[in-house]
C-alpha positions as CSV (number, residue, x, y, z in Angstrom):
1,X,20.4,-0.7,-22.2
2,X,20.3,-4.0,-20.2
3,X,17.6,-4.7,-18.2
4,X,17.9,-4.8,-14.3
5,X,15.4,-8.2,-14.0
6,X,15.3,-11.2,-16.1
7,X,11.6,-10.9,-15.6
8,X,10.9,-7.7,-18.0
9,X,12.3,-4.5,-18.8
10,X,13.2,-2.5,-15.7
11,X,15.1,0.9,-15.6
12,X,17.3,1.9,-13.0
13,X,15.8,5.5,-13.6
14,X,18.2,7.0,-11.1
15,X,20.5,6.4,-8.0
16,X,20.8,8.8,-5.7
17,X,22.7,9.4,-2.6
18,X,21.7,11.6,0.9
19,X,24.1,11.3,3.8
20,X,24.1,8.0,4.6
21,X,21.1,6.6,3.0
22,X,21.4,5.5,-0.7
23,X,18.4,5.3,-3.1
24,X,18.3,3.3,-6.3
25,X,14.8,4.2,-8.4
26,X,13.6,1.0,-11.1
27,X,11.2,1.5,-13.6
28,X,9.3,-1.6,-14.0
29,X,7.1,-2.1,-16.8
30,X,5.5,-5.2,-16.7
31,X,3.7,-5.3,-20.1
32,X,1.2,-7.0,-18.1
33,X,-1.5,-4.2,-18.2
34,X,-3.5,-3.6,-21.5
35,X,-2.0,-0.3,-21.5
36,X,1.9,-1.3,-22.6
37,X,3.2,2.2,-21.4
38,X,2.3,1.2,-17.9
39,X,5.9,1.7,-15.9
40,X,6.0,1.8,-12.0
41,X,8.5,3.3,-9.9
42,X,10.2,1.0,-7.1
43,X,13.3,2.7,-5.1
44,X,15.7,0.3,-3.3
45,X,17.0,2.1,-0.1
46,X,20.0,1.5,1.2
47,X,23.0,2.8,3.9
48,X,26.3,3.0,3.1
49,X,27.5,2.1,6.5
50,X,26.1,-1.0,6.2
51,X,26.6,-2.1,2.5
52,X,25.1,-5.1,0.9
53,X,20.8,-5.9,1.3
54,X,20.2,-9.4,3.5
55,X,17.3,-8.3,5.8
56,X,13.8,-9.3,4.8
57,X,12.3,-7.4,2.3
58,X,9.7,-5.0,2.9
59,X,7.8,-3.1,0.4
60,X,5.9,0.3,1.3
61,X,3.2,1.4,-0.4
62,X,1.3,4.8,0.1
63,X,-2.5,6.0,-0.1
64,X,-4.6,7.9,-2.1
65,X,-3.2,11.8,-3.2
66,X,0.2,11.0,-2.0
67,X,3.3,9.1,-3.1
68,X,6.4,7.7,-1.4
69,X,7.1,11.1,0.6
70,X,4.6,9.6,2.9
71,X,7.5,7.1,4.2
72,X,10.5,9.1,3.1
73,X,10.6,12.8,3.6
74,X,12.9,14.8,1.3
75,X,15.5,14.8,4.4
76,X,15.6,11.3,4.1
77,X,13.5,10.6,7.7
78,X,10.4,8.5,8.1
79,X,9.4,5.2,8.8
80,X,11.1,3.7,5.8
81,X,14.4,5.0,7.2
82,X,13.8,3.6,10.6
83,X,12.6,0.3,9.2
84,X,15.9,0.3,7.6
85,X,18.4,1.1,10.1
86,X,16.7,-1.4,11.9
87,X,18.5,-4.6,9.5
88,X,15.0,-4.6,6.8
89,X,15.9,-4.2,2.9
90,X,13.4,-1.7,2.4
91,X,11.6,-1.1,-1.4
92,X,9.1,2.0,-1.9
93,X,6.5,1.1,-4.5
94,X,4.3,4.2,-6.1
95,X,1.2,3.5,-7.6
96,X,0.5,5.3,-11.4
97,X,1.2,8.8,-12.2
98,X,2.0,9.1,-8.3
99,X,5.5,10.5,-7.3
100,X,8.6,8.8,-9.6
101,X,6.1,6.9,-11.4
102,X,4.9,8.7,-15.1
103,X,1.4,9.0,-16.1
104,X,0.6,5.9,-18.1
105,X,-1.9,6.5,-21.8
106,X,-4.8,4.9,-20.0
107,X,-4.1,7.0,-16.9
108,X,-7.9,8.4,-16.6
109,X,-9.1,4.8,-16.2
110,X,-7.2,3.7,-14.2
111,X,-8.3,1.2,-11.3
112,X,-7.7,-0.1,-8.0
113,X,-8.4,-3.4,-10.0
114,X,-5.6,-2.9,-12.6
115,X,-3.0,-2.4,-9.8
116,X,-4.4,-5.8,-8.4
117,X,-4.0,-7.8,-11.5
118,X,-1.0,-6.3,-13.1
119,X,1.0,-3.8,-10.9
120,X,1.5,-5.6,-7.6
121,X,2.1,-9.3,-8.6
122,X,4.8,-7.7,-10.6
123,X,6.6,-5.6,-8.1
124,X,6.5,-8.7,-6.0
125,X,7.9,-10.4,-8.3
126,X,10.9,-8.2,-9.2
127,X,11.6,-7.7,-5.5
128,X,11.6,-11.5,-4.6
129,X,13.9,-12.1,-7.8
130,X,16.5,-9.0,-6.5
131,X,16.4,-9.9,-2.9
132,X,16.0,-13.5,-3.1
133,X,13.3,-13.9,-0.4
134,X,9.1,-13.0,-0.1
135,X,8.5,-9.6,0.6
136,X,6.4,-8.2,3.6
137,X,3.6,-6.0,2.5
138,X,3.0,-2.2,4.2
139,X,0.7,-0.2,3.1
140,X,-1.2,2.6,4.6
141,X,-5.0,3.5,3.4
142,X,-5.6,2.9,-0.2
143,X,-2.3,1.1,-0.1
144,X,-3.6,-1.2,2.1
145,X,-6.3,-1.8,0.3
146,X,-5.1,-2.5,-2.7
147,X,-2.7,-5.2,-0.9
148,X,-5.7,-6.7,1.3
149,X,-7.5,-7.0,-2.8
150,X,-4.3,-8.5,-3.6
151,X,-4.4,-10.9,-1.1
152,X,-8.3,-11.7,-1.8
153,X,-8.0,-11.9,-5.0
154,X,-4.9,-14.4,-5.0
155,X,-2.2,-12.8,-6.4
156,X,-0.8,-12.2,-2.8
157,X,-0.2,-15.6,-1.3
158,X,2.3,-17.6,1.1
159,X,4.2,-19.3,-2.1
160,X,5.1,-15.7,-3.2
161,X,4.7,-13.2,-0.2
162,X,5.9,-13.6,3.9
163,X,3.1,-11.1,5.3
164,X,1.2,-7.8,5.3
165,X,1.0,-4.8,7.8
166,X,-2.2,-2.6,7.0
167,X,-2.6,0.4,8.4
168,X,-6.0,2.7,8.3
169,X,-7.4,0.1,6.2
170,X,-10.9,-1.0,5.7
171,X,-13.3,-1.9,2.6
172,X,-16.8,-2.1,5.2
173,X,-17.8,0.9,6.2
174,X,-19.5,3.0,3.7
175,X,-20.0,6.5,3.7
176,X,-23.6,7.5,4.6
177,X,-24.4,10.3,1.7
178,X,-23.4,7.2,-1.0
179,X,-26.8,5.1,0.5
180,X,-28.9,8.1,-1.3
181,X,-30.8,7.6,-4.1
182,X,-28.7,8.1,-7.2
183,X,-26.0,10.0,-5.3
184,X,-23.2,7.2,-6.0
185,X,-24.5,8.2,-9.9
186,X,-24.3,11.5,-9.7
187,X,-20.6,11.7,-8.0
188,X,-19.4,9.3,-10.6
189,X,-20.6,11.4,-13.4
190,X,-19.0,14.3,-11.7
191,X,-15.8,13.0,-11.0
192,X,-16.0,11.6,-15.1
193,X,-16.5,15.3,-16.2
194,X,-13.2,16.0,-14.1
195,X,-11.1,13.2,-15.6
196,X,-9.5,13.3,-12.0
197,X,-9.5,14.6,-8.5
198,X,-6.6,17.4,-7.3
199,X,-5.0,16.8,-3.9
200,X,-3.7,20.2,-3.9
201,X,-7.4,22.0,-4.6
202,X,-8.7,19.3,-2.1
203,X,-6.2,19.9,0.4
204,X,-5.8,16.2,1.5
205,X,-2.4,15.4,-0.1
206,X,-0.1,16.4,-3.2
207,X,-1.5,13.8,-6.0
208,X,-4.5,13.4,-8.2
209,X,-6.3,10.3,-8.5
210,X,-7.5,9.1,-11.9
211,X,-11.0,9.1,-12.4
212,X,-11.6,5.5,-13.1
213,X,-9.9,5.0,-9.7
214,X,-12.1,7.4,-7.9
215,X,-15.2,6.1,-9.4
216,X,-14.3,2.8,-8.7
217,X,-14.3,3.6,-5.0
218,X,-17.8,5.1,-5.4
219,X,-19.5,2.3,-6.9
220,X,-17.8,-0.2,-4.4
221,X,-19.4,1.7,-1.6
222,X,-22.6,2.6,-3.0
223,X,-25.5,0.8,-1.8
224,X,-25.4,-2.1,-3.8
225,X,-21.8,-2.0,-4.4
226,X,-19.5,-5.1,-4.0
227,X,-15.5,-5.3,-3.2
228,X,-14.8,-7.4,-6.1
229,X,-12.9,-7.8,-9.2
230,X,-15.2,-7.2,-12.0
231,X,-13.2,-8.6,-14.9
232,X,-13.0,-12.0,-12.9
233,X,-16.4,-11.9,-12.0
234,X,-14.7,-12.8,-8.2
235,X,-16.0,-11.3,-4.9
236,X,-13.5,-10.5,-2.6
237,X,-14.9,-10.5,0.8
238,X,-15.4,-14.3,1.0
239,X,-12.3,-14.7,-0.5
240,X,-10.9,-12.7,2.6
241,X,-12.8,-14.8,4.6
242,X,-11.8,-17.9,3.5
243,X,-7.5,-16.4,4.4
244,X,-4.6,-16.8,2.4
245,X,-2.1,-18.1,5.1
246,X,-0.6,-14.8,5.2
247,X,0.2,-13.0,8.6
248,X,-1.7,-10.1,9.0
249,X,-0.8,-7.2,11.5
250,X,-3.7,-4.9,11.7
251,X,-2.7,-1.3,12.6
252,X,-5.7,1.4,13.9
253,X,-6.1,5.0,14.8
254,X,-8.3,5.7,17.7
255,X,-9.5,9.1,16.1
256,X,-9.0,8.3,12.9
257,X,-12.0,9.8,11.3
258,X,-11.2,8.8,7.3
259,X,-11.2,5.3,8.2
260,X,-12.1,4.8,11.2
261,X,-10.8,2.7,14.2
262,X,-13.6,0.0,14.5
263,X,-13.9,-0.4,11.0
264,X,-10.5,-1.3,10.5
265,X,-10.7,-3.6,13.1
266,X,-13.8,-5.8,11.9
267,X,-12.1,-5.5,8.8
268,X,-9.0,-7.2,10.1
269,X,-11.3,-9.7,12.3
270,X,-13.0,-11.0,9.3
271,X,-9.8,-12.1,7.6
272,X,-9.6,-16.1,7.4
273,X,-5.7,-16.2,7.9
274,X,-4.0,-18.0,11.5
275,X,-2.3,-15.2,12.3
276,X,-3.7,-12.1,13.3
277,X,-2.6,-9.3,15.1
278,X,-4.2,-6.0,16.0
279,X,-2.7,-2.6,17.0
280,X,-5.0,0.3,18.2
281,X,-3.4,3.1,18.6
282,X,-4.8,5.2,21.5
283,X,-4.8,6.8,25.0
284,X,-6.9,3.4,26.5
285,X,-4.1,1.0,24.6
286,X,-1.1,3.2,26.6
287,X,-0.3,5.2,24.3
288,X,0.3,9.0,24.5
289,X,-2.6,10.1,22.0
290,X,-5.3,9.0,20.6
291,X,-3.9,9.0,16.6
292,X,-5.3,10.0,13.7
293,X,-5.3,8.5,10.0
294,X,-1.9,10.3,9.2
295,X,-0.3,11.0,12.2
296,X,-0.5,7.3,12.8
297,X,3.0,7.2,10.8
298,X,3.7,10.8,10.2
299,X,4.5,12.8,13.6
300,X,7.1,12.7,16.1
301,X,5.3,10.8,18.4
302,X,4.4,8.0,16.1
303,X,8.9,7.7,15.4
304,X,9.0,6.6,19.4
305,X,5.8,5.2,19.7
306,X,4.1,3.1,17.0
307,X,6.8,2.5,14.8
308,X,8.5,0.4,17.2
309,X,5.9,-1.8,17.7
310,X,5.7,-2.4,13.6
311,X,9.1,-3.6,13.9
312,X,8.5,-6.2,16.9
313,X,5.6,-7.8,15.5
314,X,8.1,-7.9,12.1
315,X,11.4,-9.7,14.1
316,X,8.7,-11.9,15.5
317,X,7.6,-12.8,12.4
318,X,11.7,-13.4,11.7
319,X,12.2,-15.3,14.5
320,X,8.7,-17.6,13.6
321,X,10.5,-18.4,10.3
322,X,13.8,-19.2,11.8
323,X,12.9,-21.5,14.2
């Protein structure tokens, strides 16, 4: 079978249609990973009303325990839909083992690091070759995260990539129980013994996290833990500092309580870039609610609310570039 990208092998794993809205799923494996069976799943939504893909392109990507229902419900609503009808070429990237993307050998080790180095530049890459244009950046939690360690670490940059929207996302506050003596060590060892953490016995979402990934997160925020790229040897936060010339739209939840509002805000303030923007998303900023960490893009409220404000600060971004 012919590939879909000149790039590397890529899939089209299935096409799919729902009413109006069309769905084309790529798997991409990028052989760039140790781990050769790596392949990550990228749908390509579309409408049939409108035919044809010349917005800017916007890739989604979720958090932690969840997959790309957290844009796209199985009815075919969410932000991604909006963000569509709206003129964007919208593509829904899911991170290993997570939704339409298989469970690669290595899965257990898996790392927040090996999607920097291998899983993003790649999807960037494929969608900038089938759209034609840099991609904006979304990503909500982890996602974010993992696209802010993108940026840092230099594999997200302005030569190859318009912008990024983070929402709930923050790498500076750690957790207070992870300060104690040799608790950071004992977690890790737990979550080792486990191989890897069930959303559904957890009750926080429908996916499991590996435990390389998991572990990863607990060193990082342990007392003398670092956000860094270990392999590189490369710190991340000065690197953050220092900006990549990237917009940045920083979205937080007044009561969200997983990553909280002021972190994600110093967060945001300590990133080097030109442009920044910040969205707080509460009762003092006029809005009908304080939100939370999920409900920020999940709920009815957010639909009329907050994700009309991620697509102004995006056509002002469009109109920046076109004039």
């Amino acid at each position: 079978m012919k590939s879909s990208s000149e790039l590397f092998p890529v899939s089209l794993l299935r096409a799919d249609v729902l009413g109006d809205l069309t769905e084309d799923v790529y798997l991409v494996k990028h052989n760039r990973d140790p781990d050769r069976s790596v392949q990550i799943a990228v749908s390509h939504l579309g409408l049939r009303s409108r035919g044809g893909h010349s917005g800017q392109p916007l890739i989604l990507l979720h958090g932690s325990f969840t997959n790309r229902g957290f844009w796209l419900s199985d009815k075919g609503e969410g932000l991604a839909r909006y963000l569509l009808e709206q003129g964007f070429d919208v593509w829904l990237m899911e991170q290993r083992g997570h939704g339409l993307s298989p469970r690669n050998h290595d899965y257990v080790r898996n790392t927040l690091e090996r999607y920097v180095l291998s899983d993003i530049p790649a999807v960037n890459d494929f969608v900038q070759e089938q759209s034609g244009q840099k991609p904006v950046w979304i990503g909500h939690s982890l996602g974010g995260v993992i696209i802010s360690s993108s940026v840092a670490a230099g594999r997200l940059h302005a030569d190859n990539s318009r912008a990024m929207v983070l929402l709930g996302t923050q790498v500076v506050r750690r957790p207070w129980y992870l300060w104690l003596p040799l608790t950071s060590l004992v977690l890790r060892l737990l979550v080792k013994s486990k191989a890897e953490l069930d959303g559904r016995k957890l009750g926080i979402g429908p996916e499991n996290e590996p435990a390389g990934l998991v572990n990863e997160y607990l060193a990082r925020h342990s007392l003398f833990g670092r956000w860094q790229i270990r392999s590189e040897k490369l710190r991340l936060l000065p690197a953050w500092k220092q900006g990549a010339d990237l917009p940045l739209l920083a979205v937080a939840a007044a009561a969200d309580k997983s990553d909280p509002a002021k972190a994600c805000l110093r967060f945001a303030s300590l990133y080097g870039g030109a442009q920044k923007d910040n969205l707080l998303l509460g009762k003092t900023e006029g809005f009908s609610r304080d939100y939370g960490h999920v409900d920020m893009v999940v709920s009815k409220e957010a639909a009329t609310e907050v994700w009309p404000r991620i697509q102004h600060w995006l056509n002002q971004l469009g109109q920046q570039a076109g004039a």
